[in-house]
C-alpha positions as CSV (number, residue, x, y, z in Angstrom):
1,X,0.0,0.0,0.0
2,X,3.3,2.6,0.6
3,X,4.0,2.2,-2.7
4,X,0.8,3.0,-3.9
5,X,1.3,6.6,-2.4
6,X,4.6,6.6,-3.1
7,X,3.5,6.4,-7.0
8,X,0.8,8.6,-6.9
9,X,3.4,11.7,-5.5
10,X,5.3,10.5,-8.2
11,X,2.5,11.2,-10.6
12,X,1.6,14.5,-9.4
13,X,5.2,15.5,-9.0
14,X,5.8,14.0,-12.9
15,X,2.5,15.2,-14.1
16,X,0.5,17.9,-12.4
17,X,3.0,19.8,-10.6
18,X,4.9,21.6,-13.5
19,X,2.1,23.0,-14.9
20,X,0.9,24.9,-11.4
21,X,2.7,28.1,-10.1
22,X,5.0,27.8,-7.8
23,X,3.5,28.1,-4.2
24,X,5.2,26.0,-1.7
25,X,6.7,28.3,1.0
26,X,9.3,25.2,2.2
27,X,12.3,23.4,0.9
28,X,11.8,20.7,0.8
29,X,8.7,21.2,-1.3
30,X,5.7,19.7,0.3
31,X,5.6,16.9,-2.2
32,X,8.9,15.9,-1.5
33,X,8.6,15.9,2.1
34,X,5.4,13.9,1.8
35,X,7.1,11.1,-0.6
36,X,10.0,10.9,2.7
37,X,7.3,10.7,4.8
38,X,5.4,8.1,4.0
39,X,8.8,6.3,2.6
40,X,11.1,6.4,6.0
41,X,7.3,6.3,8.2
42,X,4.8,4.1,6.3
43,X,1.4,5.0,5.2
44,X,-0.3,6.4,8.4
45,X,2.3,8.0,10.0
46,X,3.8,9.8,6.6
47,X,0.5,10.9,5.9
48,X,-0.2,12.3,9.3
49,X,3.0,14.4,9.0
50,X,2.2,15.3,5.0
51,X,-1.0,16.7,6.3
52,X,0.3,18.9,8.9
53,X,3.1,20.1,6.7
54,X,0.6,20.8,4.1
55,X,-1.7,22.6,6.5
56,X,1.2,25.2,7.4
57,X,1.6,25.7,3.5
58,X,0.1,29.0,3.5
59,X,1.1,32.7,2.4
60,X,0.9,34.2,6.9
61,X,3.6,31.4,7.5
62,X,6.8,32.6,7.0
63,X,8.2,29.1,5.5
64,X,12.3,28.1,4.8
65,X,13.9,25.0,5.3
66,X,12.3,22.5,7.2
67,X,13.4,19.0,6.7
68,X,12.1,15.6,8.0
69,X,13.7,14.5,10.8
């Protein structure tokens, strides 16, 4: 099932992604960080921490390098 994720970032980072602007206020990008996630954490974990990332994606958060730890 991890891989099943794992693809579909893939697909949106392959796919959908290039053709958006450029919003993500973090480096890593939120894709990326989501594809670590749920690779180094599994499924439910990764996702929990993809979510939360993705909720503090937004223009009053000042953003910046933020890693996975």
């Amino acid at each position: 099932m991890r891989h099943v994720f794992l693809f579909l970032i893939s697909l949106y980072q392959k796919y959908i992604s290039p053709f958006t602007p450029r919003t993500c206020r973090f480096i890593p990008t939120c894709s990326q960080y989501s594809y670590q996630a749920i690779k180094k954490y599994g499924i439910f974990k990764g996702s929990a921490l993809a979510i939360l990332r993705i909720l503090k994606c937004h223009p009053f958060h000042k953003g910046g390098y933020d890693p996975l730890k």
